[in-house]
N, C-alpha and C positions, 0 to 999 in steps of 0.2 A: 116609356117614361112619360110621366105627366108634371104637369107644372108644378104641382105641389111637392113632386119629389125634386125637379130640379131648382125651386125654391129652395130648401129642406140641406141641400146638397150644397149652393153656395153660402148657404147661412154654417154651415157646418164648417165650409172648405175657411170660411172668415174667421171665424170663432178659433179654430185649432191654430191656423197659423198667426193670430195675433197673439193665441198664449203661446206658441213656439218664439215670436218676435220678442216678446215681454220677458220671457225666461229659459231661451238659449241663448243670448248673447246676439239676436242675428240686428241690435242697435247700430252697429256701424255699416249694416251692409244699405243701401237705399237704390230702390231703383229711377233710375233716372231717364223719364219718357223726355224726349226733346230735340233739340239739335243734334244731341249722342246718340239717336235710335234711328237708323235709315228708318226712312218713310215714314214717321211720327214727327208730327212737326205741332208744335203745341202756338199759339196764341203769343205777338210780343208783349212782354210784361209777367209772363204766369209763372215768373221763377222770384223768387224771392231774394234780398238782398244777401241772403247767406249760401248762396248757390246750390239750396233746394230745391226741386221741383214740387208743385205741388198734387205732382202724380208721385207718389213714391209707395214703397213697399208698403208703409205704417199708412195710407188713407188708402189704398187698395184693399188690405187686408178688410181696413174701417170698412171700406164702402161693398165689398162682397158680405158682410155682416150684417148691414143692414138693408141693403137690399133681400138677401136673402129670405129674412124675418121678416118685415113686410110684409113681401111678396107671397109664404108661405102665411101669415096670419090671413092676406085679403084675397088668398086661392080658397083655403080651407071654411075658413067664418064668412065672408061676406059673399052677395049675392052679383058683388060686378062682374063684368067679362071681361076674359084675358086683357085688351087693350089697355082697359082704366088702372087694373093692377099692374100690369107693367111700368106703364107709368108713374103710378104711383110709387109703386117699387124704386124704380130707379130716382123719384125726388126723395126718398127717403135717404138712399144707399149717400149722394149726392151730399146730403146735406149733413147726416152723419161723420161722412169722408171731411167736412168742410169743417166738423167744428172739432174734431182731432186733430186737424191742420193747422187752425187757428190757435187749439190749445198747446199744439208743440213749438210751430214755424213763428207764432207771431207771440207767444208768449215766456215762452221759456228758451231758445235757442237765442234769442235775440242780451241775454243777460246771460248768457255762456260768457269763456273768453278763454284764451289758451295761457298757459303760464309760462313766463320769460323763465330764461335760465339762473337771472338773479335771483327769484323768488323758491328754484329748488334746488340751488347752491348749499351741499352739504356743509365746506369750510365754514369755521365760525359759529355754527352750530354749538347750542348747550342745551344737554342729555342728562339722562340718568341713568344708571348701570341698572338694568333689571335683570341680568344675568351674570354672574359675576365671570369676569374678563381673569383666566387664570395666566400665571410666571412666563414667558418664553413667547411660543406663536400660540397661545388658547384663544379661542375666541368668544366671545358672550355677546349680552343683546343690550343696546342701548334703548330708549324712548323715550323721544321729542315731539314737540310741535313747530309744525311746518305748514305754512298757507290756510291757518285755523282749524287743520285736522292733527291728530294724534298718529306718530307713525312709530314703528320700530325698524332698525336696522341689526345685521350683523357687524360686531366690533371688537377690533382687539387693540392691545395698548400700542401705542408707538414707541414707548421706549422698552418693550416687554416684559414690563412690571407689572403683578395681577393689582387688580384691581376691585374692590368686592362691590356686592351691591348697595344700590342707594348713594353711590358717592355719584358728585356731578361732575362731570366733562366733559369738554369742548372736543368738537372733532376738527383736526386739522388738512385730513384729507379722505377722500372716497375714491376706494378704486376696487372695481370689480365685484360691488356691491358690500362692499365692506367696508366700515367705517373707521381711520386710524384715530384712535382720541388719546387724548392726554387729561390728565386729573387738572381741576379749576384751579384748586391752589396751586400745581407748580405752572401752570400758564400765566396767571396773574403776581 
């Protein structure tokens, strides 16, 4: 194996698993180098106020991407030796890693926030039947807005009266993903 292949190879191994990260879902998983990894001990201060590291999965993947690339660009085209590309390589990988750090950890996680139970409190809710809720236990689909997005539930009537669509109604209660609602005119 030569450098250009193992260039080639981490710029591959980066590239694949940051489309595996971006679209299998592996967003919640993070690795976390630091006081949690026997024998990894990172720098005081290099965690971020949101209990990131700033080694994690998502700038690993970064920085084997762009090292990689680099490395394989200044093996194959340019005329330096090993030494210079390596290092080169790795202030690429480095600095790569650093500004997809900067663009998740310090600009978009920081304007996250988790939602209280008040704010996804089904009761009191006002819907609209987009399925119509039939006589008895039938069940149909309502859709609300809730926290500035658009949702639908499952819903049947509370008093087992069908209910067709387009009529509005408050839901009274949620249980087990299903929404008890009653028609607006007989609540009001």
């Amino acid at each position: 194996m030569n450098w250009e292949s193992f260039f080639l190879i981490c710029f591959v191994v980066g590239l694949v698993l940051s489309f595996v990260s971006m679209f299998g879902g592996f967003a919640h998983m993070h690795l976390h180098l630091g006081s949690h990894a026997p024998g990894v001990h990172l720098a005081r201060g290099s965690h971020t106020g949101h209990g990131f590291s700033a080694i994690n999965g998502f700038t690993v993947t970064a920085f084997l991407f762009w090292f990689g690339g680099a490395g394989y660009l200044l093996a194959r085209y340019s005329g330096f030796i090993i030494p210079l590309i390596l290092i080169t390589a790795i202030a690429s990988g480095v600095i790569g890693a650093a500004i997809l750090w900067a663009a998740l950890f310090k600009f978009l996680l920081p304007r996250e926030r988790l939602l209280t139970a008040e704010e996804t409190e089904m009761a009191g809710v006002v819907a609209k039947v987009s399925d119509q809720i039939r006589d008895g236990s039938g069940i149909g689909e309502i859709i609300f807005s809730q926290t500035g997005s658009r949702k639908c539930s499952a819903a049947k009537s509370e008093d087992g009266r069908a209910i067709e669509r387009g009529a509005e109604v408050v839901v009274l209660r949620y249980e087990r993903g299903v929404a008890y609602v009653k028609r607006w005119e007989d609540v009001t």
